[in-house]
N, C-alpha and C positions, 0 to 999 in steps of 0.2 A: 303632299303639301310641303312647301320647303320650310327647312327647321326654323329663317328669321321673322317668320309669321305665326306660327304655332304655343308662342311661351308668352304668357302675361303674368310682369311678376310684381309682388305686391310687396313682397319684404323679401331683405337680400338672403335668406335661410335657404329660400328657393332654388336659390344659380345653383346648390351644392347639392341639390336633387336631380335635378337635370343634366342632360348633355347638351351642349350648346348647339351643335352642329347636327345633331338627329333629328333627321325629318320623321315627319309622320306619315307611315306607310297605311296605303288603302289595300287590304292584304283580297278583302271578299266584296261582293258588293251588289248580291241577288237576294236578299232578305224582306222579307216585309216587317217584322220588328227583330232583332239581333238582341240576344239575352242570353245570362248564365255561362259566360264562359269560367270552363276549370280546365286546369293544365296538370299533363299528365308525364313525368318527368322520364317515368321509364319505359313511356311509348315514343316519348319527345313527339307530342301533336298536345293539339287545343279542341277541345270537345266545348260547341258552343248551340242554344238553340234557336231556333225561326219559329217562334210560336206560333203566328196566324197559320204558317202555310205549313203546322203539324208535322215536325221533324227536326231531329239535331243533325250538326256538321261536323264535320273531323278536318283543324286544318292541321296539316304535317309541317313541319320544319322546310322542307324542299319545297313546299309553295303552293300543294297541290291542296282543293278543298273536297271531299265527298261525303255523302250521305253517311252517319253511323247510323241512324234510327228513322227510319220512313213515316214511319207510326207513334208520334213520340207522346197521343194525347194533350197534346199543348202544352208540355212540359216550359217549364220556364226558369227557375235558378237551377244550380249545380254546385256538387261540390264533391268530395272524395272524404273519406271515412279511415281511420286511423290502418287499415288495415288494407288500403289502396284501391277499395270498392266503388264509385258511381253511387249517390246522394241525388235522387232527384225530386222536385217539386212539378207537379201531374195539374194543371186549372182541370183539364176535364174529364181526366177520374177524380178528382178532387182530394188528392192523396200523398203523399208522398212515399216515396218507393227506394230501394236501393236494386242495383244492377248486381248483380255475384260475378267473381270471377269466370263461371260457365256461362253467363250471361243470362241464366236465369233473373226474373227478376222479381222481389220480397216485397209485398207491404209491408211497409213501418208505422203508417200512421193513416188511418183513414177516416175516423170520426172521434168525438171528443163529449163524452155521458149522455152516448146513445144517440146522438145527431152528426149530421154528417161535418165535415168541417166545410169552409168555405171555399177556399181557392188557394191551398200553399204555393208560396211567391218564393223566397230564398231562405239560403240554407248553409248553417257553418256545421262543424265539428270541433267540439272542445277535445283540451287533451286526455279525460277523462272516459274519453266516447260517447258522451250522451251527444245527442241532438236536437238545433236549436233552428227554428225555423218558425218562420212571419207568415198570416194565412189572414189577409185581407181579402176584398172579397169583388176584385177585379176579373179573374175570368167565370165569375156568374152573371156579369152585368150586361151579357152582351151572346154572343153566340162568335163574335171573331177570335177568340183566343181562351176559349172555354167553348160551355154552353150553359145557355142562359136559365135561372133559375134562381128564388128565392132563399137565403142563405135561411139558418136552421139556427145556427149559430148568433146568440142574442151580441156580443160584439165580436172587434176581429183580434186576434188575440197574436199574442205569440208565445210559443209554446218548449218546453223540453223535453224530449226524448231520452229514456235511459233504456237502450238497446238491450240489453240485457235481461231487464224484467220486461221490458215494454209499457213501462208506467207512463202517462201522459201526463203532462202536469201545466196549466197555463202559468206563464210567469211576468207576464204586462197584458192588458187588459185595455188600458186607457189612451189607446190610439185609434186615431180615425182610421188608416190605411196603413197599418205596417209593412214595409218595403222589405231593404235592404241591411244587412245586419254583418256584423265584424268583433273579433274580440283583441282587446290592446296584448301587445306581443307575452304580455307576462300575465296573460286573463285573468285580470285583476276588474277590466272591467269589458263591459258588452255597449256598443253602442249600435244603435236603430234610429232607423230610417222612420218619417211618419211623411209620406207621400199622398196625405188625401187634397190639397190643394190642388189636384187636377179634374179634382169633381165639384169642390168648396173653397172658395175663396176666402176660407172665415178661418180654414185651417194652414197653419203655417209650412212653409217649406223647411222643414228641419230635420237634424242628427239630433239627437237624444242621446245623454250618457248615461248607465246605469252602474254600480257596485255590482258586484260578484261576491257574492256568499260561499263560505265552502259547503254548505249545503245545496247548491243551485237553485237559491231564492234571489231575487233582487231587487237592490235600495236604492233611494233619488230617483231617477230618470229627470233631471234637468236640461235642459235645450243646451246642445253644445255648439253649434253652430248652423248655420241658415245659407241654403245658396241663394242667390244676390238674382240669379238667371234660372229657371227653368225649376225643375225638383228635384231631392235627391235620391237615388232610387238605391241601383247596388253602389259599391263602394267595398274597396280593400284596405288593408293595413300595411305601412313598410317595415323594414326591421326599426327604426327608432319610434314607431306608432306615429307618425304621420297617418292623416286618414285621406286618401284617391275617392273622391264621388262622380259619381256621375251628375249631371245637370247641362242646363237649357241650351248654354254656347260652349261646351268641352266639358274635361277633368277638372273636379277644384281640387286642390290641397290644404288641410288645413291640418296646425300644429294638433298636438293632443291636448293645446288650451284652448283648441275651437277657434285658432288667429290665420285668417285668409293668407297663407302662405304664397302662391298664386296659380296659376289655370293653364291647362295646357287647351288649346282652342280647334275643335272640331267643327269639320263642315255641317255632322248631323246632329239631329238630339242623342247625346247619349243615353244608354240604357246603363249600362254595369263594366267592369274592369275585374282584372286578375292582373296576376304578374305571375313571368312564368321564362322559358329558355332555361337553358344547361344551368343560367345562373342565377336564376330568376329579377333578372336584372332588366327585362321588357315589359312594358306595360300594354296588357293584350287587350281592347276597347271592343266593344259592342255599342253600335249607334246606327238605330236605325234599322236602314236598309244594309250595313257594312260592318265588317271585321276590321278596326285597324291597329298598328301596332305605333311604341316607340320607345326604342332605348331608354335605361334611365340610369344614372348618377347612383343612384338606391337600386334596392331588392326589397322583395315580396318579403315581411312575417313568416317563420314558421307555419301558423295556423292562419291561411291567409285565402 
């Protein structure tokens, strides 16, 4: 798409995110939903999955895309571990897993006081190494991107991991559908996604901010801001903590006071974003059916 169609911008903070002249590249575009991409800096490629049709992708820098994982269990968010390992969320083991180095691959998390959990959707890594991951209860609903089955789990919770003991601890509770999640460049605080407005109309399309404890408890969760189009699913952080969502008609950007910065405009529904390249100065888009990419003004968070 050419770049003088791609950019809607709502306050002038935005021109200085962007590149004016970058188009948006359609990088992939054989998916039946496009989700989870993580960027891998010292492979230089993009690990991203195709949930329904059960398998992640590898794209490379040079252009090329192919299968890393055939068999991915309908894996759906991604993310990379302080120690450069593969994070991943399973709908239909209903688990979330890490990849090892040898490519073996660990349970980290598979039920929560004796029931199984619902359908882990996405997944960060603080600097601390616990891990922080949202298990609403999307691929039990259905048999296309899971398989289908009664959740166990009285709500859908999101949860922290501390790898080390493997203590599971829920840490928000009071979401319909928790989605997508990010922490502000200085994890000071945690914001989530609450995406159940694509089953309830009653629930709103919002970001949630939360306090960070140095205990790994957490305070407020007040509404940070609302996409206007569509829902907000994943979503990344840049280094000034600007927040990248995904939603209905592209990218939104919004300041870290939750102020419609403005939209980068995609032909499909987005699913999630990363930032990633040598400089992590590209914004790598999953929508849909397609991988697309676009230069940016900004770079990705540290913890991003």
């Amino acid at each position: 798409m050419s770049n003088s169609s791609i950019y809607e911008i709502h306050d002038p903070r935005f021109r200085h995110l962007v590149v004016g002249s970058a188009a948006l590249d359609q990088l992939y575009s054989d998916c039946r939903w496009a989700e989870g991409p993580v960027w891998f800096a010292d492979l230089n490629c993009l690990i991203f999955s195709d949930i329904p049709n059960e398998r992640m992708l590898r794209y490379s820098q040079d252009g090329e895309v192919s299968v890393f994982r055939p068999r991915s269990d309908f894996t759906n968010g991604n993310t990379r571990d302080n120690q450069g390992r593969l994070i991943s969320c399973q709908h239909g083991a209903r688990r979330l897993v890490r990849t090892e180095i040898d490519g073996t691959i660990t349970v980290l998390a598979d039920s929560y006081q004796g029931m199984r959990l619902n359908s882990p959707n996405d997944v960060v890594v603080k600097s601390d190494d616990t891990i922080w991951f949202t298990d609403p209860s999307y691929g039990i609903m259905s048999n296309y991107e899971g398989y289908k089955a009664e959740p166990e789990q009285a709500t859908c919770n999101v949860y922290r991991l501390d790898p080390a003991s493997g203590k599971l601890t829920v840490v928000a509770s009071d979401f319909g559908q928790p989605n997508g999640l990010a922490f502000s460049p200085d994890e000071s605080k945690l914001y989530i996604a609450d995406s159940a407005h694509s089953h309830d109309p009653n629930w709103p399309a919002h970001i949630r901010s939360f306090d960070v404890r140095a205990d790994g408890t957490l305070t407020g969760g007040d509404e940070l801001c609302v996409t206007d189009k569509g829902l907000p699913d994943g979503f990344r952080i840049d280094s000034t903590g600007n927040i990248w969502s995904s939603a209905g008609d592209g990218v939104h950007c919004f300041s870290p006071e939750g102020e419609l910065l403005g939209k980068i405009l995609v032909p499909q529904t987005v699913s999630n974003v990363t930032f990633g390249g040598p400089r992590r100065n590209r914004l790598f888009i999953t929508a849909t059916k397609s991988l697309y990419a676009v230069y940016m003004a900004t770079s990705g968070a540290k913890f991003c």
